[in-house]
MMTF fields as JSON, N, C-alpha, C and O atoms, coordinates in Angstrom:
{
  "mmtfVersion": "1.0.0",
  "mmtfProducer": "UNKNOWN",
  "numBonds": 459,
  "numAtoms": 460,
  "numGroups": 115,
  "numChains": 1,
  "numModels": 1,
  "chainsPerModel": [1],
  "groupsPerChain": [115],
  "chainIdList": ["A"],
  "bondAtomList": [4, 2, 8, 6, 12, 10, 16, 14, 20, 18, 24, 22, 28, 26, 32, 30, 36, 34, 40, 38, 44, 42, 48, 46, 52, 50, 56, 54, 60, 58, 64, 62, 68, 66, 72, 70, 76, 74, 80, 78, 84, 82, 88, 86, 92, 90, 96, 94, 100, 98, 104, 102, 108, 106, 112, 110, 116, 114, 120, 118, 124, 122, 128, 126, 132, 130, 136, 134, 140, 138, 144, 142, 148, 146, 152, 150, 156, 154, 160, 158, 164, 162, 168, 166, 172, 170, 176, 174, 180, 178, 184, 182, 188, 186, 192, 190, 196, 194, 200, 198, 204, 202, 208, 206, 212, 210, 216, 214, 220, 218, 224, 222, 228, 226, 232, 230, 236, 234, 240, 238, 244, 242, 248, 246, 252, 250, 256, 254, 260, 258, 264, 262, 268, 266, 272, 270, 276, 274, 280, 278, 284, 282, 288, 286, 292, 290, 296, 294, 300, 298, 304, 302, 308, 306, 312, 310, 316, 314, 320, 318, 324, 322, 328, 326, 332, 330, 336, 334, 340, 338, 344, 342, 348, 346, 352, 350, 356, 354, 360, 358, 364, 362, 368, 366, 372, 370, 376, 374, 380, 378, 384, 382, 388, 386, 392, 390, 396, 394, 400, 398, 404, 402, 408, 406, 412, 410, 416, 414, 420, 418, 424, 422, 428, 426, 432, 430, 436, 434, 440, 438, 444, 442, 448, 446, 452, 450, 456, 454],
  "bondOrderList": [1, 1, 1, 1, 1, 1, 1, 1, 1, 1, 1, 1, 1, 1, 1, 1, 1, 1, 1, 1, 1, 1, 1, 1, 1, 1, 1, 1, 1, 1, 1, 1, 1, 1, 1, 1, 1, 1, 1, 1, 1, 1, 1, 1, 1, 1, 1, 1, 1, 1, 1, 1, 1, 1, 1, 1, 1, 1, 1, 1, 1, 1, 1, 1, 1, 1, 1, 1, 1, 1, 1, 1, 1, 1, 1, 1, 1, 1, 1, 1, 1, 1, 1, 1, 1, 1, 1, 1, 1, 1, 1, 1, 1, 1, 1, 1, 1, 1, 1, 1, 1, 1, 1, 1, 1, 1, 1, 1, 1, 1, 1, 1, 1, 1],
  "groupList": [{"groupName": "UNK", "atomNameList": ["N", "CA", "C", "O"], "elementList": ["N", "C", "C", "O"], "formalChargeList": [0, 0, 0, 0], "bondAtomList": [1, 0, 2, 1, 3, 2], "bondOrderList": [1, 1, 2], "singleLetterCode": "X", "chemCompType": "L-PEPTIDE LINKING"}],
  "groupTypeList": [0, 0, 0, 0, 0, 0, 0, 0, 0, 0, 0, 0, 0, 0, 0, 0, 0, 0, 0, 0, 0, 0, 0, 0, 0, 0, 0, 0, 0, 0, 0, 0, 0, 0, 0, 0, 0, 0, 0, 0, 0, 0, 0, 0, 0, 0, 0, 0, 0, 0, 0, 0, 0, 0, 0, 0, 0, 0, 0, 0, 0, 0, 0, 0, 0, 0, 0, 0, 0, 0, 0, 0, 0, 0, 0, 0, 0, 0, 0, 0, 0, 0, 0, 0, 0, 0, 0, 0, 0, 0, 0, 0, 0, 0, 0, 0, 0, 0, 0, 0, 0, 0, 0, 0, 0, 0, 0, 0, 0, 0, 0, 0, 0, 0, 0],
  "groupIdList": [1, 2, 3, 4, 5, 6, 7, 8, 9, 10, 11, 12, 13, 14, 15, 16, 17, 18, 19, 20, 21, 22, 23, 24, 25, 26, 27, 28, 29, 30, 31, 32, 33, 34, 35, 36, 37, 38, 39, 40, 41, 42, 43, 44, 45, 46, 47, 48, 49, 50, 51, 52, 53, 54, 55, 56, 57, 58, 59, 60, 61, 62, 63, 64, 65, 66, 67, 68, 69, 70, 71, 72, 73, 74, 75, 76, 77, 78, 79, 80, 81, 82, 83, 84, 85, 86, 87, 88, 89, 90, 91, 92, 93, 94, 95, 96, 97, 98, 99, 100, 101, 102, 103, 104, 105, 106, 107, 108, 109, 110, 111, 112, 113, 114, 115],
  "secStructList": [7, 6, 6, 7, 7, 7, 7, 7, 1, 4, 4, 4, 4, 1, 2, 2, 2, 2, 2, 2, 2, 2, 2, 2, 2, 2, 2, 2, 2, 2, 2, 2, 6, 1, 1, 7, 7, 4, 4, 4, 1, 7, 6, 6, 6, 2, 2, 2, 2, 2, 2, 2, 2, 2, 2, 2, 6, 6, 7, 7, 3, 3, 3, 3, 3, 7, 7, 3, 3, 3, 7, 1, 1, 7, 3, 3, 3, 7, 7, 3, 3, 3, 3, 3, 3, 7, 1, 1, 7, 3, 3, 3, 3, 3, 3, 7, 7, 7, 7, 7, 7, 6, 6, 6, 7, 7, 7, 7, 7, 3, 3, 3, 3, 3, 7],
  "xCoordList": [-40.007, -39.775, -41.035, -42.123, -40.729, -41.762, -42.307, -41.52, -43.58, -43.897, -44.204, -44.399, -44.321, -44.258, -45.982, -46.637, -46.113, -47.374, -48.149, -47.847, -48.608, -49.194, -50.377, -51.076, -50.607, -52.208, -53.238, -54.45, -52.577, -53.397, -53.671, -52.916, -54.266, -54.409, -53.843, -53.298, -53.632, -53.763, -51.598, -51.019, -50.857, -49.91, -48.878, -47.67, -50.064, -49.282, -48.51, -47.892, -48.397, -47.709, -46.034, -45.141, -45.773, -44.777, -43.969, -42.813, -44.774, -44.05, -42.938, -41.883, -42.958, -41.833, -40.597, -39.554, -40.867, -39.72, -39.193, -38.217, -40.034, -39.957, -38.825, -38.101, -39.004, -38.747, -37.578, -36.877, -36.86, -35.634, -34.481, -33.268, -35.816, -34.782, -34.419, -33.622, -34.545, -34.286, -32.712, -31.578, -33.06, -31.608, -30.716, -29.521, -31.44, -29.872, -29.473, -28.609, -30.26, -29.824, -28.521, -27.32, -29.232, -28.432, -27.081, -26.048, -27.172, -25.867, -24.595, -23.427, -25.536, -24.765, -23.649, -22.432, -24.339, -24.226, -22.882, -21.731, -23.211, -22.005, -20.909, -19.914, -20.745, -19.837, -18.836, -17.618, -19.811, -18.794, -18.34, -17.236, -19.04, -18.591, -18.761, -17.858, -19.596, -19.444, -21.167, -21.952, -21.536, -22.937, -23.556, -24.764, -22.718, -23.411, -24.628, -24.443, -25.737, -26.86, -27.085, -27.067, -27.269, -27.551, -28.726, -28.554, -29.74, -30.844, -31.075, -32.047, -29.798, -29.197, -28.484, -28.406, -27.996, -27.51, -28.279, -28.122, -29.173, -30.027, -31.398, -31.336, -32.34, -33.737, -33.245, -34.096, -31.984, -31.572, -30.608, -30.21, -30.489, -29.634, -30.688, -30.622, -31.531, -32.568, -33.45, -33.871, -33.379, -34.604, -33.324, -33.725, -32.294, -31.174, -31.46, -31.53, -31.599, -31.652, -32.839, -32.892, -34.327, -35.254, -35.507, -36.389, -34.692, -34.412, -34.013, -34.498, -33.096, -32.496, -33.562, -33.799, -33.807, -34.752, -35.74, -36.167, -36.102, -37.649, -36.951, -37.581, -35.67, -35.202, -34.808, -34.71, -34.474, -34.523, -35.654, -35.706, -36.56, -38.064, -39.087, -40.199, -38.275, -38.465, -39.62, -40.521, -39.309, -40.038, -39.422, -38.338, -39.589, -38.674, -38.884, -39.863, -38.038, -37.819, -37.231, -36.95, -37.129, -36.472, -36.535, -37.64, -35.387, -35.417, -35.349, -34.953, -35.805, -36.251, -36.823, -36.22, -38.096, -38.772, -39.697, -40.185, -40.032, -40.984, -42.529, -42.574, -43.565, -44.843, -45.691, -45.147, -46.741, -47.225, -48.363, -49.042, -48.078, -48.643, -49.813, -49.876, -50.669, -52.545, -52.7, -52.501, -53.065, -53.701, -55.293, -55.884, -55.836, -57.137, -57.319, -58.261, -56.354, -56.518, -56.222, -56.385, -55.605, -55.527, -54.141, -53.676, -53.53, -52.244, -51.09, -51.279, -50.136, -48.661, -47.356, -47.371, -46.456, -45.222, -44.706, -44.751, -44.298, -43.515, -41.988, -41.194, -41.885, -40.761, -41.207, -41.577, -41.176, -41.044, -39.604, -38.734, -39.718, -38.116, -38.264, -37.243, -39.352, -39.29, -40.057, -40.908, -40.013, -41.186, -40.948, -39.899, -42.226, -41.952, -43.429, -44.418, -42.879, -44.118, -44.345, -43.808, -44.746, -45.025, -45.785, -46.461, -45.628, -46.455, -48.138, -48.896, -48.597, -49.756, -50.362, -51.192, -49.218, -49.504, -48.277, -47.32, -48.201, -47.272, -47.761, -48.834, -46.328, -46.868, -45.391, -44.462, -45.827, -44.78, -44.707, -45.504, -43.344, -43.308, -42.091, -41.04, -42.661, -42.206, -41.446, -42.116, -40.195, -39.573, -39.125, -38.593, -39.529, -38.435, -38.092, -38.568, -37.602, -36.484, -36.256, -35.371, -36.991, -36.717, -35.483, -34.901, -35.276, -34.432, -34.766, -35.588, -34.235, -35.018, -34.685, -34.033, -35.266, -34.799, -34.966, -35.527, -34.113, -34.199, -35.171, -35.89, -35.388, -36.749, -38.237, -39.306, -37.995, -39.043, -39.406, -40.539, -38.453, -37.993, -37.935, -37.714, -38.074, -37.693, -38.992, -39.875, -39.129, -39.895, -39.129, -38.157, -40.02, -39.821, -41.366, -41.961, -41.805, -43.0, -42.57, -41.644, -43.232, -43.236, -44.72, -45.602, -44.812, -46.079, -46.291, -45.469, -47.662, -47.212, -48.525, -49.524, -48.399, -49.752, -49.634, -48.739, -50.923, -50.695, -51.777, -52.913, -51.128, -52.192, -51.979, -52.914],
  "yCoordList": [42.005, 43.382, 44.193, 43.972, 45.261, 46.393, 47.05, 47.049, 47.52, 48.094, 46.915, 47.642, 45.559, 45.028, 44.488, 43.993, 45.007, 44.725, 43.332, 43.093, 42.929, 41.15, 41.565, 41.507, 42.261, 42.335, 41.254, 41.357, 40.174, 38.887, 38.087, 38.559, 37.293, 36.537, 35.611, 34.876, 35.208, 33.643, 33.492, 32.469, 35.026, 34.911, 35.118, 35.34, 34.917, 35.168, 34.288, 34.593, 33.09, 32.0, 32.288, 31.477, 33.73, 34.068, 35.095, 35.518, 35.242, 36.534, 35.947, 36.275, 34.986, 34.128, 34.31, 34.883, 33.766, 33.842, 35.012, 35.04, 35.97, 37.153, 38.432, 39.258, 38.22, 38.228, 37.89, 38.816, 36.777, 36.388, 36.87, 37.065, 36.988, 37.433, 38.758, 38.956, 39.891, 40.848, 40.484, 40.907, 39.805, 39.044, 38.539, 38.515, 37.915, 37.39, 38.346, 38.267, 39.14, 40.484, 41.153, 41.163, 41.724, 42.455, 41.615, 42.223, 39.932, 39.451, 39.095, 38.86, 39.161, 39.145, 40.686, 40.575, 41.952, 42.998, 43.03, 43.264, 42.784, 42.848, 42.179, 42.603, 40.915, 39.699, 40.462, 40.467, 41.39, 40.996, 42.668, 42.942, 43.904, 44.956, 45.889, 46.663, 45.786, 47.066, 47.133, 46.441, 48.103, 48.832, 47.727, 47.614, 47.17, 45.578, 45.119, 44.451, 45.379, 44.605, 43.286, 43.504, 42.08, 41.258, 41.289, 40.909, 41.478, 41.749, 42.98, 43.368, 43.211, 44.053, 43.182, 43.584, 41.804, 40.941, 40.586, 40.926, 39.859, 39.612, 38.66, 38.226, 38.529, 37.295, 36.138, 35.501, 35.445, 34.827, 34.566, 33.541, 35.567, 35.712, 36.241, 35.876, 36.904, 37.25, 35.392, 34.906, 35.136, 33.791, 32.623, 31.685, 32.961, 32.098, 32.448, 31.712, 34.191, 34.545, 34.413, 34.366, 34.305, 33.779, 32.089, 31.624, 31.455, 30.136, 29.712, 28.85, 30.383, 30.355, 30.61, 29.905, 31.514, 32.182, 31.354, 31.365, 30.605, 29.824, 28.423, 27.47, 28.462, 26.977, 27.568, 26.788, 29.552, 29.991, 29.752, 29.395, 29.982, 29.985, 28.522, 28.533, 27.276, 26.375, 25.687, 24.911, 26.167, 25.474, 25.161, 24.877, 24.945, 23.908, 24.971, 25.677, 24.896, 25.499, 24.496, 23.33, 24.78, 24.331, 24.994, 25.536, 25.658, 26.555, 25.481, 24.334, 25.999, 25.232, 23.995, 22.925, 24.137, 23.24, 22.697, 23.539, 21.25, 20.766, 21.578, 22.415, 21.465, 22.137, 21.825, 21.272, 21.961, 21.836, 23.372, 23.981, 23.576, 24.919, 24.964, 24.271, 25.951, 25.462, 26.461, 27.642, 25.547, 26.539, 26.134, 25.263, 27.111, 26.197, 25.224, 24.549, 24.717, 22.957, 21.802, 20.583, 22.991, 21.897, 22.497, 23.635, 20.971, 21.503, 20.806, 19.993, 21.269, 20.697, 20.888, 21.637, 20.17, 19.708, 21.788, 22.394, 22.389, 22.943, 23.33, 22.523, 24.539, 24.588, 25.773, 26.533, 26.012, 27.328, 27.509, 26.733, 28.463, 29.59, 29.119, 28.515, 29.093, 28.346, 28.374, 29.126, 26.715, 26.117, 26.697, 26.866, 26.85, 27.175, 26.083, 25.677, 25.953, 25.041, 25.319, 26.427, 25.187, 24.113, 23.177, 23.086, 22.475, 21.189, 21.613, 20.715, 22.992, 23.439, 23.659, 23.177, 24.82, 25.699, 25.617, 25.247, 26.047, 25.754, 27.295, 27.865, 27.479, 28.7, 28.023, 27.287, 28.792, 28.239, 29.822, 30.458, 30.248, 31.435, 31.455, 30.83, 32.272, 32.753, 34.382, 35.387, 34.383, 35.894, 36.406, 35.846, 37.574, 38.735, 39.678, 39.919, 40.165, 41.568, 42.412, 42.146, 43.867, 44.594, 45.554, 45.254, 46.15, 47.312, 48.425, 48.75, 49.393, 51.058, 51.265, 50.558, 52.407, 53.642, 54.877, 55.116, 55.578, 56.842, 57.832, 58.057, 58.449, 58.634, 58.074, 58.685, 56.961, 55.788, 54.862, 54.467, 54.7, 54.141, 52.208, 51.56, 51.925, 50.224, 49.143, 49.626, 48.814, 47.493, 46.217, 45.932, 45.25, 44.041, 42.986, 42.871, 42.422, 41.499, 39.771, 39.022, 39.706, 38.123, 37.849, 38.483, 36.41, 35.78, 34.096, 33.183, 34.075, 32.652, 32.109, 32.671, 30.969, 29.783, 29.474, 29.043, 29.9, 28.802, 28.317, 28.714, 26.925, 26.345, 25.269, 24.568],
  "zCoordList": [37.001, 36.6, 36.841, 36.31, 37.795, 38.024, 36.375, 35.429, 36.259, 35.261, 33.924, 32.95, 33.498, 32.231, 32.638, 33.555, 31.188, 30.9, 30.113, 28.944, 30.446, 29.612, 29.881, 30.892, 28.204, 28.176, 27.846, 28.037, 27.311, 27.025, 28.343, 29.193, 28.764, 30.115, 29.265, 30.089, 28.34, 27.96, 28.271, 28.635, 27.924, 28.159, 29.181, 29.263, 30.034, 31.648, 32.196, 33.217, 31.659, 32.201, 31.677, 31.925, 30.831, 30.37, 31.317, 31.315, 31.892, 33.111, 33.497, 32.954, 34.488, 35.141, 34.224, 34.539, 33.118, 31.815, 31.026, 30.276, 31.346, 30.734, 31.641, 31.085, 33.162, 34.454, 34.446, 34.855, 34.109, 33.705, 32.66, 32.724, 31.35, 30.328, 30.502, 29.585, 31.204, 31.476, 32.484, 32.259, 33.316, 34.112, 33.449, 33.741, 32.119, 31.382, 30.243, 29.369, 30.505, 29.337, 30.401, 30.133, 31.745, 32.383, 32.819, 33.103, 32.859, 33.285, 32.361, 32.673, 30.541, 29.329, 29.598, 29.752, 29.606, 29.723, 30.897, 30.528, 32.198, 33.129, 32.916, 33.503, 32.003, 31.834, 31.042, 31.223, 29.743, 28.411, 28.816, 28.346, 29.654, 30.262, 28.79, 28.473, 28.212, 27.157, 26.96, 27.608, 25.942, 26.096, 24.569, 24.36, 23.852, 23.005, 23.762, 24.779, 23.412, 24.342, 23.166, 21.954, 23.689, 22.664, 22.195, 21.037, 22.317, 21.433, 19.944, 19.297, 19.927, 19.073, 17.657, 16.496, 18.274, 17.085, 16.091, 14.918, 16.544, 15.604, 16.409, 17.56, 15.658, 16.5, 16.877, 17.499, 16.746, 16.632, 18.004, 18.557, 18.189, 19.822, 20.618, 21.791, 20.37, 21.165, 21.723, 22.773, 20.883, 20.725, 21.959, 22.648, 21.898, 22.478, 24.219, 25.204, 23.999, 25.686, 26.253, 27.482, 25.273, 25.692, 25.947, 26.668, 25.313, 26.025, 27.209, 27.941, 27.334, 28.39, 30.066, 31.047, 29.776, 30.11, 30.615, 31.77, 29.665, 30.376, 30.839, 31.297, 30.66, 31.697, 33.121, 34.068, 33.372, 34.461, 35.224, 36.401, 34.442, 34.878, 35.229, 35.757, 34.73, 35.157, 34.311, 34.63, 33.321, 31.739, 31.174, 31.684, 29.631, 28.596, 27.433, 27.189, 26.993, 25.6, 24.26, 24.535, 23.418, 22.079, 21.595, 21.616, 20.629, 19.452, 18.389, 18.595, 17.14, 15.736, 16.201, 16.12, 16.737, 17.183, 16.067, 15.312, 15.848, 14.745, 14.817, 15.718, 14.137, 14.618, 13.675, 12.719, 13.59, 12.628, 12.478, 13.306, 10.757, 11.089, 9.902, 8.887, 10.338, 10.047, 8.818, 8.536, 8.384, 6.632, 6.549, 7.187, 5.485, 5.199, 4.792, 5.206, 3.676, 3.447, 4.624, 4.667, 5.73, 7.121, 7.46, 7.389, 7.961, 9.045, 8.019, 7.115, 8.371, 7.279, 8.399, 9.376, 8.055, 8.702, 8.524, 7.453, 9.822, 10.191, 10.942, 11.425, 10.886, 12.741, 12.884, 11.989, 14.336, 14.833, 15.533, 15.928, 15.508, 16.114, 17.259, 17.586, 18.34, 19.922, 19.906, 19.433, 20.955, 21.561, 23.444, 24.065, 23.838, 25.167, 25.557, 24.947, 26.841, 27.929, 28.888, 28.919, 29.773, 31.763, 31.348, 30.323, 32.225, 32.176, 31.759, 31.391, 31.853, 31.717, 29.994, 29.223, 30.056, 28.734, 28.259, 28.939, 26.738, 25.888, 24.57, 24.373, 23.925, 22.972, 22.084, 22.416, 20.708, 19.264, 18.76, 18.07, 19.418, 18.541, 17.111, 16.967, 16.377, 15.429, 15.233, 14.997, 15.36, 15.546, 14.072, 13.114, 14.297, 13.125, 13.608, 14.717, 13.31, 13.809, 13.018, 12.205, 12.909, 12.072, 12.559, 13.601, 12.173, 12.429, 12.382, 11.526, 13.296, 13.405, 12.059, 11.291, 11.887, 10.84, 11.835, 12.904, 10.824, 11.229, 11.471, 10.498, 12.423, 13.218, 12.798, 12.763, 12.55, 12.551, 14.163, 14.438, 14.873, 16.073, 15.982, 14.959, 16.69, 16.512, 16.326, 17.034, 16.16, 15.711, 15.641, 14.941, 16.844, 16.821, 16.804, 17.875, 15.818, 15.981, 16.424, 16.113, 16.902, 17.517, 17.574, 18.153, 16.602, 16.852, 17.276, 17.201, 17.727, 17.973, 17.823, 17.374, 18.247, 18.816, 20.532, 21.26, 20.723, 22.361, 22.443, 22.183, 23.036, 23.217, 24.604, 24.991]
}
């Protein structure tokens, strides 16, 4: 996709996948023929078309993936919402989904680990 920005270097290995989910947005969109975009359902279908997505892209995904997640007393048994890879790099994100308000406009945060 012309114009998308990846201001982190560390998350460039996401383009490829990112590149895609725009394709399976637009091929959800032509199938079901109405203006329903699925990233409208919930993080939950969003997190489904970004799976998808990085097996377009020729990585691995898992949604509700195990993890382990880091506190100051150390690390403890987790999951994240998705695991993404290449054989290189790997990231554990965590999604929420807010909803607009009224002339507030939209908000979506996604965080993660890569490592």
């Amino acid at each position: 996709m012309q114009g998308m920005i990846i201001s982190n270097p560390k998350l460039e290995f996401l383009r490829p996948m990112l590149e895609r989910w725009f394709d399976c947005i637009d091929r959800y969109n032509a199938i079901r023929g109405d203006s329903e975009t699925p990233y409208w359902f919930d993080e939950q279908a969003n997190l489904g078309l970004l799976s998808a997505a990085a097996w377009m892209a020729e990585m691995v995904s898992l949604e509700r993936s195990p993890s382990k997640k880091q506190q100051e007393e150390g690390a403890r048994n987790a999951r994240t919402d998705l695991y993404l890879a290449t054989r290189e790099e790997r990231a554990y994100i965590q999604a929420t989904q807010r909803w607009p308000q009224v002339n507030c406009g939209f908000r979506s945060t996604v965080t993660g680990r890569f490592g």
